[in-house]
N, C-alpha and C positions, 0 to 999 in steps of 0.2 A: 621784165626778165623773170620774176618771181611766177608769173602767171605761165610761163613758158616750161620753168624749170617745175611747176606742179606738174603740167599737163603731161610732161616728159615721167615724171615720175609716176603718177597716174596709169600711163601707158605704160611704163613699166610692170608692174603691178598688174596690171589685166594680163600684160604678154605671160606673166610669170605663173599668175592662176589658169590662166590657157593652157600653161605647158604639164602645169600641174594636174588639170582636169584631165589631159588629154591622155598623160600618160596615166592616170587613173585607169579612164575607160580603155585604152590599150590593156590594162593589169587584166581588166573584170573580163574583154572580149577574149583576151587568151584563158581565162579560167575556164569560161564559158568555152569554147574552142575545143580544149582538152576534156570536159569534161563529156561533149557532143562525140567527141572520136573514141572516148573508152566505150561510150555505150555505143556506137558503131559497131567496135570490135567486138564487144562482150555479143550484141545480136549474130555477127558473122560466124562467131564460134559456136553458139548457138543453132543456129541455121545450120553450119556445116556439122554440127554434130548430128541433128535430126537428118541430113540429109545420108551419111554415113550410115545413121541404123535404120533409116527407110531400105537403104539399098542393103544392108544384112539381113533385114528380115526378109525382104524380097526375094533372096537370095536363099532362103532359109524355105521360104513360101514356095517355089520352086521344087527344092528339091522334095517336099512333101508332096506335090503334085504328083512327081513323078513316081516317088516311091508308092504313092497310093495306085498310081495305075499297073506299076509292075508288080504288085499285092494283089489287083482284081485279077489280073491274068494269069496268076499263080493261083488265087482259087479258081479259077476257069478251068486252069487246066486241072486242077486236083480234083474239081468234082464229077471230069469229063474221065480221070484215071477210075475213080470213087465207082462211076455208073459202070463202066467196064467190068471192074473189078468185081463187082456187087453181082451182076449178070455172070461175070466167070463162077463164081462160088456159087452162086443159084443153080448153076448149067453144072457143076462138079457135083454139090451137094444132090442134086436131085438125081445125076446118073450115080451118084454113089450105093443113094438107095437102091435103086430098080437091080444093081448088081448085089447091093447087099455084103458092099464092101468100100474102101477107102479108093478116091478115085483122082488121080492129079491128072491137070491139062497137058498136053502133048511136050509143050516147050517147053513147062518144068521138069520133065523129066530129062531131056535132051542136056540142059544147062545143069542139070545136077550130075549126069554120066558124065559130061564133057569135064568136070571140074575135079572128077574120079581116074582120069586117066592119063 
């Protein structure tokens, strides 16, 4: 009976460091666990943050494009007014001389009476 009641107690004792190991390794796999999910999240924040200012700069990048093209066609057209204009003062300044007086182009005068009367 003595050898019964070791072996009982024996097995007691292993059942109990079993329970003890086991809920150890439950402690350490949930440490473990939690500490796997912060750095999850801390990446996701991460990622979503660069994902965020990808798409602001993108959005930023954009509107530089555009501005830069409605820029080129604003000097296009200023230096399409520029050549005109340049050619009018050439075409005035040179009949000015030959008259040997100050000489404005027809429509400026038109819009300077018109604003006269």
């Amino acid at each position: 009976a003595a050898s019964l009641e070791e072996r009982l107690d024996a097995t007691s004792t292993l059942l109990r460091e079993a329970r003890e190991d086991g809920a150890a390794w439950r402690d350490q796999a949930l440490v473990q666990v939690n500490a796997l999910s912060e750095a999850a999240s801390a990446e996701a924040r991460a990622t979503l943050g660069h994902a965020e200012e990808v798409s602001c700069l993108s959005e930023k990048l954009r509107q530089l494009v555009e501005e830069q093209a409605a820029l080129q066609e604003l000097c296009a057209q200023q230096a399409e007014d520029l050549e005109v204009l340049t050619g009018e003062v050439v075409r005035c300044h040179g009949g000015a001389r030959e008259q040997g007086g100050r000489h404005e182009p027809h429509h400026w005068k038109a819009s300077r009476t018109m604003g006269e009367s």
